[in-house]
C-alpha positions in Angstrom: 38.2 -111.7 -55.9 35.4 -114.2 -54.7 37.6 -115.4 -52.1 39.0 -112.0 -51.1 35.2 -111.2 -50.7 34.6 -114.1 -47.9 38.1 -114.5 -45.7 39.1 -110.8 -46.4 41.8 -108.6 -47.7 45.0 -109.0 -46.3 46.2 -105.2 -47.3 43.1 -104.0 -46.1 41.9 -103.1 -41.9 39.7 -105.5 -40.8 39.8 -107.4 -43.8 38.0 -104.3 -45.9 34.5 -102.6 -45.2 32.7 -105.1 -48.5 34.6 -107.8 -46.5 32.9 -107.4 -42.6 29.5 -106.3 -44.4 29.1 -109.1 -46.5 29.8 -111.7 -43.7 27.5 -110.0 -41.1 24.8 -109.5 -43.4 24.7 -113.4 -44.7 25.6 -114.8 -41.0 22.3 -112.7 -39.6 20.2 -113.4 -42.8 20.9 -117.3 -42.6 20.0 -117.3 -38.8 16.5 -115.5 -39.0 15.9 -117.8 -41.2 16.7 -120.9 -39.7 14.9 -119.0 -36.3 11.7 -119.0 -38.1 12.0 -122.9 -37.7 9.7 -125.0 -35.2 10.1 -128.3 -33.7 7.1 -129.6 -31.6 5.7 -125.8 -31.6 9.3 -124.5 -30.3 12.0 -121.9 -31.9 14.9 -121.0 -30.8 15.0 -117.4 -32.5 17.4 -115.3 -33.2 19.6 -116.9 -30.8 20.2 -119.3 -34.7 22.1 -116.3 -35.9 25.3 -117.3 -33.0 24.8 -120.9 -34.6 25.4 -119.5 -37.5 28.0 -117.2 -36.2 29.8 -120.3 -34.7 29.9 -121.8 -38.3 31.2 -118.9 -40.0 33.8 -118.7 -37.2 35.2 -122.3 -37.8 35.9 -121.7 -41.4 37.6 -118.6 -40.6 35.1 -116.6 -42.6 35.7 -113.5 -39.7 36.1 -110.0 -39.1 38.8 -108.5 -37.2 39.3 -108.6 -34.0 38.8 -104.8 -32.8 35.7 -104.2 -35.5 33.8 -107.6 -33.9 34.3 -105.9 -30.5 33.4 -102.9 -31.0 30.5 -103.9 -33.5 29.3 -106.4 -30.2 29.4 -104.0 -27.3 27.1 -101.3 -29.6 24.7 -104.1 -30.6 24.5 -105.2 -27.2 23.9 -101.2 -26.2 21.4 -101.1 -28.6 19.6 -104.2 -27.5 19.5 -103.5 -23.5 18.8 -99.4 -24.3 15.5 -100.4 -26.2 14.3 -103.1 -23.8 14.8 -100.4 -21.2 12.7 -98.2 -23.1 9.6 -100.4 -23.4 9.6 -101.7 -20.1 10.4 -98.4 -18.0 6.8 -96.7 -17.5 5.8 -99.7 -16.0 8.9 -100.7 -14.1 7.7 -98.7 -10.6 4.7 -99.4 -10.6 5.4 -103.3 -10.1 6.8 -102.6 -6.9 3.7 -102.1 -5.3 2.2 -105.1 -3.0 1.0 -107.5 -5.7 4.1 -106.5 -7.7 6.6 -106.7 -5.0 5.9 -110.6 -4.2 6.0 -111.3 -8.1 9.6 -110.2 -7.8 10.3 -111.3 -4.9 9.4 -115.0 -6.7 12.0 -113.9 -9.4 14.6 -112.5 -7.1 14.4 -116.2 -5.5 14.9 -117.8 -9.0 17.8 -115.7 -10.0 19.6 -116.3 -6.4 18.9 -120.1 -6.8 20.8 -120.1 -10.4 23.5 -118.6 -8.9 24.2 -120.9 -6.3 23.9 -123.5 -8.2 26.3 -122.1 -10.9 29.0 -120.8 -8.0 28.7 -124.8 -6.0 29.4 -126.4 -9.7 32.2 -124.1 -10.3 33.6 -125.5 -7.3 32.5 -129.1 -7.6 33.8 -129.6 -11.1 36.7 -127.1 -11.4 35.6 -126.0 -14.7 36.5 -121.9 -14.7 33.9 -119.6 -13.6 34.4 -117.8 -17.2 32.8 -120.4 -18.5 30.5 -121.5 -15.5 29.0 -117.8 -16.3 28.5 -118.5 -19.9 27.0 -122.0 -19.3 24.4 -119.7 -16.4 23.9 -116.8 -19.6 22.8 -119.5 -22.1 20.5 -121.8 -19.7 18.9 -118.4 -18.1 18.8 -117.3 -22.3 19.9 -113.8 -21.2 22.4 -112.3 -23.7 22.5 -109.1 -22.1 24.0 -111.1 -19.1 26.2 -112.8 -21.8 27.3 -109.3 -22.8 28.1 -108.2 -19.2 30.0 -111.1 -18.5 32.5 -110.4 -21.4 32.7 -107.5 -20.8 33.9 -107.8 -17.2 36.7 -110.1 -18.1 37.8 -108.3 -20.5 38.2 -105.2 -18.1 39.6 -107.7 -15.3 42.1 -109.3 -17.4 42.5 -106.9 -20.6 41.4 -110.0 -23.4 38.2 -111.6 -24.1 37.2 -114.9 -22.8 36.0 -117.0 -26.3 34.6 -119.9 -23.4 32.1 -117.6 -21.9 30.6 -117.8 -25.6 31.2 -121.0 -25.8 29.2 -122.1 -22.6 26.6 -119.9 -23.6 25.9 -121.3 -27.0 25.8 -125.3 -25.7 23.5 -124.3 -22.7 21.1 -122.3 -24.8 19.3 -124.5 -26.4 18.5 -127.1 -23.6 17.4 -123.2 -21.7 14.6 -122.8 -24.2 13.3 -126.2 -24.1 14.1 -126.9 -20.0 11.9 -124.1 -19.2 8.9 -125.2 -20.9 9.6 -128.5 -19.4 9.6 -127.4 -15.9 6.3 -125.3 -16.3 4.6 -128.6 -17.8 6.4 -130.6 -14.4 4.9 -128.0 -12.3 1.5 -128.4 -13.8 1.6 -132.1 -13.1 3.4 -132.4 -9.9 0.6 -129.5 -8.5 -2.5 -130.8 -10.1 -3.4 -128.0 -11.4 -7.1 -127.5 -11.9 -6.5 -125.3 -15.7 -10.6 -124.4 -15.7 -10.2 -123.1 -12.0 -6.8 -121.4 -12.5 -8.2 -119.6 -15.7 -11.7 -118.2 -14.3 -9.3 -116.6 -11.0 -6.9 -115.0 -13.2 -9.8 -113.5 -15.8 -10.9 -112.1 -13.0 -8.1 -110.7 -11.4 -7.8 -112.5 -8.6 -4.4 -113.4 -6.4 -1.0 -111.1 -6.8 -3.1 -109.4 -10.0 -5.0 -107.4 -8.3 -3.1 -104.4 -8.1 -1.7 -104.8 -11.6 -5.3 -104.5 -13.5 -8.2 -102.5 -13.7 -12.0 -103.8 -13.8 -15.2 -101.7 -14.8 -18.1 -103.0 -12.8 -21.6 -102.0 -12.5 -23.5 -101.3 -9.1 -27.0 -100.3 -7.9 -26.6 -97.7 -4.9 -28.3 -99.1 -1.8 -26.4 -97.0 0.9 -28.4 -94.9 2.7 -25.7 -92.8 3.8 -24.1 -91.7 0.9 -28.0 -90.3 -1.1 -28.0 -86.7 -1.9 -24.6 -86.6 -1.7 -21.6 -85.8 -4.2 -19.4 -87.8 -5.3 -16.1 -85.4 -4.4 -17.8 -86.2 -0.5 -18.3 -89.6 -1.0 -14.5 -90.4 -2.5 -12.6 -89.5 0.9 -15.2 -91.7 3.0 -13.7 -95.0 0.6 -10.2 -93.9 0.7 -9.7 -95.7 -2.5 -8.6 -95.3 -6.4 -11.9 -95.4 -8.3 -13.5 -93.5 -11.2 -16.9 -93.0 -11.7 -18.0 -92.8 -15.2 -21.6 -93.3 -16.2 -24.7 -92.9 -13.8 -28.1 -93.4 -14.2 -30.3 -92.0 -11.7 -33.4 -94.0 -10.6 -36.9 -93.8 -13.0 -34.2 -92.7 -15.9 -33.5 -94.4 -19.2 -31.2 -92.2 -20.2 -27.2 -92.2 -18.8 -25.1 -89.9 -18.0 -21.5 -88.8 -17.8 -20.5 -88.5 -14.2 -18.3 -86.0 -12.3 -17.4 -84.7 -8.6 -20.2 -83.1 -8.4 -22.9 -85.1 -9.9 -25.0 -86.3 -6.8 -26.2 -89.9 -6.1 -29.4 -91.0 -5.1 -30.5 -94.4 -3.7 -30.9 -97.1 -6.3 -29.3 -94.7 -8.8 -26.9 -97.0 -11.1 -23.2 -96.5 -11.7 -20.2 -98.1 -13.4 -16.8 -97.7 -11.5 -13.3 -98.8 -12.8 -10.5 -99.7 -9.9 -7.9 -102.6 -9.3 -10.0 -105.7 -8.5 -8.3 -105.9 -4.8 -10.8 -102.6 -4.1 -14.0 -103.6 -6.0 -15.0 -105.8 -3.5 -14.7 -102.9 -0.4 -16.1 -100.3 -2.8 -19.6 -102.4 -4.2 -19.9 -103.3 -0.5 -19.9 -99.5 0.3 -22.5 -98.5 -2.7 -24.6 -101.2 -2.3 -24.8 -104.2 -4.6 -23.3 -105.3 -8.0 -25.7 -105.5 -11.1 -24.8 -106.5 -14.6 -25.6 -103.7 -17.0 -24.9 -103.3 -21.2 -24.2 -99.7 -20.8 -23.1 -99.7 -24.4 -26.0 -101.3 -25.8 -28.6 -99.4 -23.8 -27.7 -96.0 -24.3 -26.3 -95.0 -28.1 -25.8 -91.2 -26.9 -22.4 -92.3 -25.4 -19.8 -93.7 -26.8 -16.2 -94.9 -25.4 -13.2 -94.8 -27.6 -9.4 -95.1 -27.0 -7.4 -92.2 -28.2 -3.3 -91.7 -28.1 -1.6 -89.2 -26.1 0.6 -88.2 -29.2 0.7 -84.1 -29.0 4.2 -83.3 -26.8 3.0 -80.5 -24.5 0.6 -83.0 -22.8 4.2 -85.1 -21.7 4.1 -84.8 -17.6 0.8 -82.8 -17.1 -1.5 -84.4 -14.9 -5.2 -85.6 -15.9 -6.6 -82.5 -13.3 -4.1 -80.2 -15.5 -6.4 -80.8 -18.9 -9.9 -80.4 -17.6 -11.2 -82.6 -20.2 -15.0 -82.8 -18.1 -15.3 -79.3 -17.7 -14.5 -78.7 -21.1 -15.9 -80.8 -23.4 -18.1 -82.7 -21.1 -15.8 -86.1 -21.4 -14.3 -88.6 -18.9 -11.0 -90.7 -19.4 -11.7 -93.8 -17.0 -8.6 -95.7 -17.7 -5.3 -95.0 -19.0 -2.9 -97.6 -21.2 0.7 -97.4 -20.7 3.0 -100.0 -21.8 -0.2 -102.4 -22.0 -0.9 -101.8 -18.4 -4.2 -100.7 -17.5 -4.1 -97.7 -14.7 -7.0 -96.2 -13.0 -7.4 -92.6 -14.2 -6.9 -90.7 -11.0 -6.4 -86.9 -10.9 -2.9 -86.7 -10.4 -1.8 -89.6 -12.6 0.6 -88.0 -15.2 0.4 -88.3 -18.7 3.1 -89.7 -21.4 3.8 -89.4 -24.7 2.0 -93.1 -26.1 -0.5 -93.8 -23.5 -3.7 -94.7 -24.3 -6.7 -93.2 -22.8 -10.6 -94.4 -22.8 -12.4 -91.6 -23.2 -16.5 -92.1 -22.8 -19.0 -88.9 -24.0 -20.9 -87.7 -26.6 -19.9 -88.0 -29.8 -19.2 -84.4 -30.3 -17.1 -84.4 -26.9 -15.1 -87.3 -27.6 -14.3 -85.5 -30.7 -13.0 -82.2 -29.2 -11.1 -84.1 -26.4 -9.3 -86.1 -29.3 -8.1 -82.7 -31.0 -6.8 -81.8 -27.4 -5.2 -85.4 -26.9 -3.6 -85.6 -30.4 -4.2 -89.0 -31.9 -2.1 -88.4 -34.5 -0.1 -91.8 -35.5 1.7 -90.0 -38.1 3.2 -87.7 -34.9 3.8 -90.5 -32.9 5.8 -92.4 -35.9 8.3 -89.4 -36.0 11.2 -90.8 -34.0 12.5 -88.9 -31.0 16.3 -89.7 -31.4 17.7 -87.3 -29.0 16.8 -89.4 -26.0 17.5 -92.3 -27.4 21.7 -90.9 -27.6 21.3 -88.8 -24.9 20.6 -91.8 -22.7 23.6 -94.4 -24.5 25.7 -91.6 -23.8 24.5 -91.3 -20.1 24.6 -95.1 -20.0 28.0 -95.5 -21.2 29.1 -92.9 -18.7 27.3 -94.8 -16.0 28.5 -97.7 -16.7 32.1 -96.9 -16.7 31.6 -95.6 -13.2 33.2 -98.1 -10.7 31.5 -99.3 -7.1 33.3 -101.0 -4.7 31.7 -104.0 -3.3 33.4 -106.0 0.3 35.1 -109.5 -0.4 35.6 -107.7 -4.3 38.9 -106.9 -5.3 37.9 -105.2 -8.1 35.4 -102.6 -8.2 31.9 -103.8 -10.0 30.7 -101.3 -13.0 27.5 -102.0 -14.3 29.2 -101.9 -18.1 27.6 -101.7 -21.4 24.8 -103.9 -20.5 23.9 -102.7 -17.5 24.4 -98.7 -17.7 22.5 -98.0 -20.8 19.6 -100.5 -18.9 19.3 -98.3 -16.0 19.5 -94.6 -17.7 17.0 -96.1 -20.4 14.6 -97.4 -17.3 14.8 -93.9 -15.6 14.7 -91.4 -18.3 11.5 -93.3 -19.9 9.9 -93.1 -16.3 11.0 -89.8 -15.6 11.6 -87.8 -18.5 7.9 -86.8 -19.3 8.6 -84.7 -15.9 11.3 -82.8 -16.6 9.2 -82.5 -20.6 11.7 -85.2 -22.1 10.1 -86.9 -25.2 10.9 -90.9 -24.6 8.2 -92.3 -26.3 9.5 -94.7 -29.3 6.3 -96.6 -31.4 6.8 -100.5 -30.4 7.7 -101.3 -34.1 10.4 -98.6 -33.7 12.0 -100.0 -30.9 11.4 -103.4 -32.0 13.6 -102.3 -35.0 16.5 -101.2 -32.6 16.4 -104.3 -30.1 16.5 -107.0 -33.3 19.0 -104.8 -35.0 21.2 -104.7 -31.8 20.9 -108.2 -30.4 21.1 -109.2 -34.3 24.6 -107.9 -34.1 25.8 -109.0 -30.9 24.9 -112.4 -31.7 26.9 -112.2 -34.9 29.8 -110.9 -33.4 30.1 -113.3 -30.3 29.3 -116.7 -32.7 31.9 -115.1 -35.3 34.1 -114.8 -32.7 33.8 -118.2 -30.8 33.0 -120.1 -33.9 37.2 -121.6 -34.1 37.6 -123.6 -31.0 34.0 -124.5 -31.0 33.9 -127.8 -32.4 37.2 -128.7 -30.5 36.2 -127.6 -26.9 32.7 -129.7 -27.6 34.6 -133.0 -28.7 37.7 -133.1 -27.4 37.8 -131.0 -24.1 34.2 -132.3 -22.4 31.8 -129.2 -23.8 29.5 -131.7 -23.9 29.1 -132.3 -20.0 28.3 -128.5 -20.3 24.6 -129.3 -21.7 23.8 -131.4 -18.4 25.1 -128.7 -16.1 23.4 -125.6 -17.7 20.0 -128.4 -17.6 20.6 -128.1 -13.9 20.9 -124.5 -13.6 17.9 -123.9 -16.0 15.4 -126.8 -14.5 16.3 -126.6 -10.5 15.6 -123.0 -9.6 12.5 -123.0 -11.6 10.5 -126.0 -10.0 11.6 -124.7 -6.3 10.7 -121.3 -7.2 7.6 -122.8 -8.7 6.4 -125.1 -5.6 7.1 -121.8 -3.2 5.3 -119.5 -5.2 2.6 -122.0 -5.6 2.3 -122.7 -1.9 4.2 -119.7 0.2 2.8 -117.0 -1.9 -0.1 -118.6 -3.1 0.3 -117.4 -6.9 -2.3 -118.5 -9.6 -0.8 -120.7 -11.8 -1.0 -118.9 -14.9 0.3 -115.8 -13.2 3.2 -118.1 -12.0 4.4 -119.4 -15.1 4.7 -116.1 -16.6 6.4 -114.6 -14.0 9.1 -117.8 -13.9 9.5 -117.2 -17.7 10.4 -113.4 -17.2 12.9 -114.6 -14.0 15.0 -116.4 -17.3 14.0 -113.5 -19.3 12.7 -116.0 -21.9 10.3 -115.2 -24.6 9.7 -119.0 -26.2 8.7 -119.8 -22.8 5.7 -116.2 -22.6 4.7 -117.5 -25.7 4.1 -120.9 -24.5 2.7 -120.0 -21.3 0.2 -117.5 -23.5 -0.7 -120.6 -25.5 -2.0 -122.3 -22.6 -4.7 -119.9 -21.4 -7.0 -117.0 -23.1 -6.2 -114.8 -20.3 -3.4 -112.3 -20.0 -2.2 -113.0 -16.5 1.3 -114.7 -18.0 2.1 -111.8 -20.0 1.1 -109.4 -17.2 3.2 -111.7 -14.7 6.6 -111.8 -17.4 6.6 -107.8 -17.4 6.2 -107.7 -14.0 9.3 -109.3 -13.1 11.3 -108.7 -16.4 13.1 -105.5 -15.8 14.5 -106.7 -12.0 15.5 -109.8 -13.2 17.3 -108.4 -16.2 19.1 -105.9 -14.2 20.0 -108.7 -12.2 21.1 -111.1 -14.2 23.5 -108.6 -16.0 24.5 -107.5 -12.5 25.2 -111.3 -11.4 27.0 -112.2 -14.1 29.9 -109.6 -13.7 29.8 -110.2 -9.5 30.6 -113.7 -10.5 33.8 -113.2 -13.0 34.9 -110.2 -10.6 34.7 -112.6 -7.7 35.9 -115.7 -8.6 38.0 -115.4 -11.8 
């Protein structure tokens, strides 16, 4: 019975349902736990739960065949879908200026890894099957893993164990090589970490259009006293928001709005991306420091959630929150982005909005915005297998590429990616609920990539020992070293001196080129500022849609 239990029933598919549950559950259960492990600061994850897998595999503990496949390809859906989610508000918007040479830095990385995996392919004759697998694990993208399986298996109608196999030597030298190249970079630049810190606090560099800063000015412009701010806005031609004013001889402040009118040496505080604050305190006049908190107790500022569905795709103009209830929303929160609150900017389902007024107002704008946790902790499931089902439909659609035999699909990986990126960036429009709370979809990504890990060390766990010991698998770490260390300190010396990027802002966006979280949370170690998280999702989305693209090109290409 006990041994029925762990290798299966023979009369039974798959080995009977007690069978595959049991020996899931204890291989993901075993490799949390061993994930929650630390050497020198550094885990490797959840990516212990293939380890694990791999073991299981080797003593034949396994599922069958068709219920690992099929129980892989929907974890790795689930995974990708969720990631998708969380990062598609945000993924437009980091195409503008600032954005657009932070990915342009990760474009280069991804390239270089390529390269470097297509010239050892050739230079060693190992298959590019496995050449992929060795690129997945020292990049640490599963998804890429996933895609990569999934192509040869539609190329060639089998799976390719190696691919796995590759994978799971090159992973671990991934984690670590990447924090080892950041700390090379710091030494090799001389990096000046006091210097590096105060310009990213600030803002500064390819920033500037990612953040939002409140600042504090005394009007000294002749030409703008007596008039209005809705005349003064189209003389700046910039994204500002006026929120508090107090005019001059006044100790009281007050909420401002188009058509409160400023006098010279009247005081205001603005919010706008730093890369205008320096144009539009040169056009007011001069910057001041003031406590506006602490010197006026008759308004307060408090963040309140967008959690009430009608409010999904109207516009800030649309809810008239100043003429209403005499309150101003100054900055918006979406995805932990801060965005200027500018009339037209739409609203979604989650953001959070800083609201300043009276007491009283603040309190009737919050019964219009909702607030409600309890609303937002209802999930909205219909997008969420609305969009698989899109994805899966997308990703069985072929393109044709030149030099490619074969046309390229964008898969399981891929498909359920890109539907998930566009219907949370465009579904408020069309009144599509996508919001999902972060410990929501947190549950779905762990859940998914749980079971893809499972399933791919399950089913790579038999030749594992052999291929590492007897047919080279060891020469493997040193070549997915190579693919994980290279690309990242060229990247790193031309971001550094081509695009002049702040350090800190660098070494997040080179972590989110591998798409590799022990490497964020290093890089967050390091500094009290948030320009390395804000530099990882950045770049994240593109180079995960990349990477799962790449690694199909490569086995459609050359296998």
């Amino acid at each position: 019975m006990k041994t029925s239990l762990f290798e299966g029933y023979p009369n039974l598919w798959g080995g009977g349902v007690a069978h595959s549950v049991l020996i899931l559950s204890l291989v993901i259960t075993f490799g949390i736990m061993l994930g929650k492990l630390k050497v020198a600061g550094i885990s490797l994850g959840v990516t212990w739960i293939l380890f694990v897998g791999i073991v299981f595999g080797h003593f034949d503990m396994n599922l069958d065949e068709h219920l690992l496949h099929f129980l892989k390809e929907f974890g790795l859906i689930l995974f990708v879908y969720s990631i998708g989610l969380q990062v598609g508000p945000g993924f437009f918007s980091a195409f503008k200026k600032g954005g657009l040479t932070l990915n342009m830095v990760a474009m280069l990385s991804v390239f270089l890894s390529v390269v470097i995996t297509i010239v050892l392919h050739f230079a060693t004759g190992i298959p590019i099957t496995t050449m992929v697998g060795i690129l997945s694990g020292a990049v640490t993208n599963t998804p890429g893993l996933g895609a990569a399986q999934q192509a040869n298996s539609d190329l060639n109608g089998v799976d390719a164990p190696e691919i796995a196999l590759g994978y799971a030597v090159a992973y671990p030298l991934g984690v670590v090589g990447c924090i080892l190249a950041l700390l090379a970079l710091k030494f090799f630049m001389r990096i000046n970490t006091k210097k590096e810190e105060e310009d990213a606090e600030h803002g500064l560099g390819h920033l500037q259009e990612l953040t939002v800063r409140p600042i504090s000015v005394e009007i000294r412009n002749e030409a703008i006293d007596g008039k209005r701010i809705r005349d003064v806005k189209p003389l700046l031609n910039r994204a500002f928001v006026i929120s508090r004013i107090r005019h001059t001889g006044s100790q009281e402040t007050e909420l401002a709005n188009a058509d409160t009118v400023l006098h010279m040496q009247d005081e205001i505080l603005f919010i706008a991306n730093p890369k205008d604050v320096e144009a539009i305190v040169a056009f007011f006049g001069r910057k001041i420091s003031v406590e506006w908190e602490r010197e006026d107790k008759n308004l307060i500022s408090r963040r309140i959630l967008i959690t009430k569905p009608e409010l999904n795709g109207k516009s800030l103009s649309q809810l008239k929150i100043r003429n209403n209830f005499g309150a101003c929303i100054t900055r918006i929160n979406r995805s932990g982005v801060d965005l200027v609150a500018t009339p037209h900017l739409q609203l979604q389902m989650g953001d959070r909005v800083t609201i300043v007024g009276s007491e009283l107002a603040v309190s009737h704008a919050e019964k219009v915005l909702g607030n409600s946790l309890k609303r937002l902790n209802h999930p909205n499931l219909i997008p969420i297998f609305l969009g698989i089902a899109l994805g899966c439909i997308l990703g069985s659609l072929p393109f044709m590429f030149p030099g490619i035999p074969q046309p390229v699909k964008l898969g399981l990986a891929g498909g359920p990616l890109v539907v998930s990126i566009l219907i949370s960036r465009f579904g408020p429009q069309y009144k599509l609920i996508t919001y999902t709370t972060m410990s929501a979809n947190l549950m779905i990504r762990e859940i998914g990539i749980a079971l893809f890990l499972a399933c791919v060390g399950l089913g790579a766990g038999k030749g594992f020992i052999d291929t590492i010991i007897y047919e080279g698998g060891y020469v493997w770490i040193g070549y997915g070293a190579i693919i994980t260390v290279v690309p990242l300190l060229v990247t790193g010396f031309m971001g550094r001196y081509f695009w002049k990027l702040n350090y800190y802002t660098l070494i997040g966006v080179l972590s989110g080129a591998n798409t590799n979280p022990p490497a964020l949370a290093y890089s967050s170690d390091l500094t009290s500022c948030d320009a390395p998280a804000v530099g990882y999702a950045t770049v994240y989305p593109l180079a995960m849609f990349l990477r799962v693209l790449t690694a199909q090109l490569l086995i459609l290409a050359l296998a």
